[in-house]
C-alpha positions as CSV (number, residue, x, y, z in Angstrom):
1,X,1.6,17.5,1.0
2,X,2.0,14.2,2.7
3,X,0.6,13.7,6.2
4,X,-0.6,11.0,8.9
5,X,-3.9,9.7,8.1
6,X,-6.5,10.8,10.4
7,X,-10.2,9.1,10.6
8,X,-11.7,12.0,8.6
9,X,-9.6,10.5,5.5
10,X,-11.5,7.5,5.6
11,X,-14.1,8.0,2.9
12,X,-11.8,9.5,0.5
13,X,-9.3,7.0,1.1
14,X,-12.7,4.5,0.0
15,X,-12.9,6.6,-3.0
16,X,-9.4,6.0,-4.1
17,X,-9.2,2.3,-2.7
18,X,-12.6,1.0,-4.0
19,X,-12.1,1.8,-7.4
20,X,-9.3,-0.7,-8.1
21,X,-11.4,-3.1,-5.4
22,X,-14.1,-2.8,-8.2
23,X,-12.1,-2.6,-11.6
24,X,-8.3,-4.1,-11.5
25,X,-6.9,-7.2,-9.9
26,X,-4.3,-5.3,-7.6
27,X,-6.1,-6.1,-5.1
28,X,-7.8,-9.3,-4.0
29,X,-10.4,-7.6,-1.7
30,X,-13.8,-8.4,-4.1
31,X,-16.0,-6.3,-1.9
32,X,-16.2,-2.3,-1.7
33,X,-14.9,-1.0,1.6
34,X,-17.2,0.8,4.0
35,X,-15.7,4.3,5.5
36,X,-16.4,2.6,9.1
37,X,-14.4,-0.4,8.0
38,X,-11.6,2.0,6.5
39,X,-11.3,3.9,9.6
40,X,-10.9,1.0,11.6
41,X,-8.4,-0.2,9.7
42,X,-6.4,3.2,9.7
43,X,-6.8,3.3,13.6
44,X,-5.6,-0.4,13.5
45,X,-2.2,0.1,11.5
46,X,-1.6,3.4,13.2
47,X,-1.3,1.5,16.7
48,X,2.3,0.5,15.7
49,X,3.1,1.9,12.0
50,X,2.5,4.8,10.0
51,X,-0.4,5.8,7.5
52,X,0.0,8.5,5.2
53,X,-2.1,10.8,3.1
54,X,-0.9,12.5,-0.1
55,X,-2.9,16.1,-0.4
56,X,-3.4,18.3,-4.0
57,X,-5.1,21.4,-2.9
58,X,-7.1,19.9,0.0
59,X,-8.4,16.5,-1.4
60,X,-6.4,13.3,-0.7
61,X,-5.0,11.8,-3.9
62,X,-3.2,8.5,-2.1
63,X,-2.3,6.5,0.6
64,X,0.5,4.4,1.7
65,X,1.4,2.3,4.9
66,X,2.9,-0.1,6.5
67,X,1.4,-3.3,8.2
68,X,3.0,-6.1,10.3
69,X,4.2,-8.6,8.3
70,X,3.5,-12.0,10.3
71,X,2.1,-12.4,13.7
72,X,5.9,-14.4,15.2
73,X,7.8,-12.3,17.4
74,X,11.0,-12.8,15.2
75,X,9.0,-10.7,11.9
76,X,8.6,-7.8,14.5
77,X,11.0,-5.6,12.3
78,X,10.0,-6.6,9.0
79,X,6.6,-4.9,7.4
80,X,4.4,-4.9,4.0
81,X,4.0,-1.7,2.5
82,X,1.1,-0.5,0.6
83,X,0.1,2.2,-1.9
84,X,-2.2,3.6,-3.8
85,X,-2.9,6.9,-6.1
86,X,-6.4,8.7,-7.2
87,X,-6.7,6.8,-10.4
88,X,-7.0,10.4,-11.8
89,X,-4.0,10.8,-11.0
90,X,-1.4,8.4,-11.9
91,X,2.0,9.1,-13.0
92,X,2.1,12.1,-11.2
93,X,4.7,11.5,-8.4
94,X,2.6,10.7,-5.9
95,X,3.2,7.1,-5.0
96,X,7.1,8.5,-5.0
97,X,6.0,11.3,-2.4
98,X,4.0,9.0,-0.6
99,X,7.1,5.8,-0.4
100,X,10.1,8.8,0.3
101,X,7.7,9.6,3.5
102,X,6.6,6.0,4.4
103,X,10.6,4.9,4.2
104,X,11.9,7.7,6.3
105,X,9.3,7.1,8.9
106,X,9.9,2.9,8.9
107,X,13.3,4.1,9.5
108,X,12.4,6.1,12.4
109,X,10.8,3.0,14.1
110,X,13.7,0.7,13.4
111,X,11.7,-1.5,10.7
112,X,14.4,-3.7,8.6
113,X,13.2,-5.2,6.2
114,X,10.0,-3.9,3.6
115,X,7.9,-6.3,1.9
116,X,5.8,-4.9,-1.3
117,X,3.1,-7.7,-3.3
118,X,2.4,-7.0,-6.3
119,X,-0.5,-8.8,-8.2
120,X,1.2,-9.2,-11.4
121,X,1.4,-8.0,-14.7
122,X,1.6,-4.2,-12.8
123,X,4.3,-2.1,-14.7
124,X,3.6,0.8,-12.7
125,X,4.0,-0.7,-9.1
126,X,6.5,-2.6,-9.9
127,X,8.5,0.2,-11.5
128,X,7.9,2.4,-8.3
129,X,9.4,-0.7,-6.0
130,X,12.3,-0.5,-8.1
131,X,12.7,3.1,-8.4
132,X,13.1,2.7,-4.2
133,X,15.6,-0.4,-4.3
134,X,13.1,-3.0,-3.8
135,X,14.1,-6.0,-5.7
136,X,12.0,-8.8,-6.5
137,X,12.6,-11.9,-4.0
138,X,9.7,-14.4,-4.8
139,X,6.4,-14.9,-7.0
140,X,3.7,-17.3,-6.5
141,X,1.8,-18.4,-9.5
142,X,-2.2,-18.5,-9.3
143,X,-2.9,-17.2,-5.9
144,X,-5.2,-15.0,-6.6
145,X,-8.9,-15.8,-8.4
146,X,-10.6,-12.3,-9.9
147,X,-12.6,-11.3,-12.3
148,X,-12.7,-15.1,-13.8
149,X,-8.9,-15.3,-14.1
150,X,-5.8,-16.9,-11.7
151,X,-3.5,-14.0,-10.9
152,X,-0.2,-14.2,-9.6
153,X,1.2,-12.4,-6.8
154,X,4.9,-10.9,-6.6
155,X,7.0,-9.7,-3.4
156,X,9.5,-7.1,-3.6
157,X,11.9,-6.8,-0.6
158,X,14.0,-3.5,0.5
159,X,16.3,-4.1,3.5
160,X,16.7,-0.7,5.2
């Protein structure tokens, strides 16, 4: 089942989203994320674009949503997407679940263009981008400094 996000979700979406702050470069965040912080942040994107939960009997097993992309007035239909699976869970169809929903409801607000970074090498994420129609637009080399090693950075673009 995928659903809005609600402020309860906040510490299992810490769960899910602190593990990969902890053990993989996919995201640049270095620090674990408080449940306060988390909830702030859901009741901060859901002011203007959607957050979604994925459910498996009860427990939330992902996340995706949308942000604004830049702060000019011209970006205002043009947003980053995000997404992330229960490491226990990968490969499972969630992420797809997750993007069909997220997609259908940018559409719904009139959001053009979908932006996707991708610390790279990911296989997986950027195979999911693709699945949707996403194709790759620009990389950056060595933006990113983790775990003692530059990383670069990908964007994937869908234009709905």
């Amino acid at each position: 089942m995928v659903r809005s996000a609600t402020k309860s979700d906040a510490s299992a979406i810490c769960a899910i989203y602190n593990h990969y702050v902890l053990n993989t470069p996919v995201t640049f965040e270095e620090e674990v994320v408080t449940k306060e912080d988390m909830a702030a942040r859901i009741a901060k994107v859901q002011s203007g674009y959607p957050w979604l939960v994925a459910e498996r009997e009860g427990i939330v097993v992902g996340y995706a949503y949308a942000s604004r992309w830049k702060s000019r007035c011209a970006y205002r239909y043009s947003v980053e997407t995000t997404v992330y699976v229960d490491n226990n869970v990968c490969k499972s169809g969630i992420g797809s679940e997750l993007y069909v929903q997220l997609i259908a409801d940018l559409k719904k607000i009139s959001m053009h263009s979908l932006i996707g970074g991708i610390a790279l090498p990911n296989t997986a994420s950027v195979a999911l981008h693709e699945k949707f129609g996403f194709r790759k637009v620009a990389q950056f080399e060595q933006v990113g400094w983790k775990f003692d090693r530059w990383i670069d950075v990908g964007y994937w673009e869908l234009i709905l």
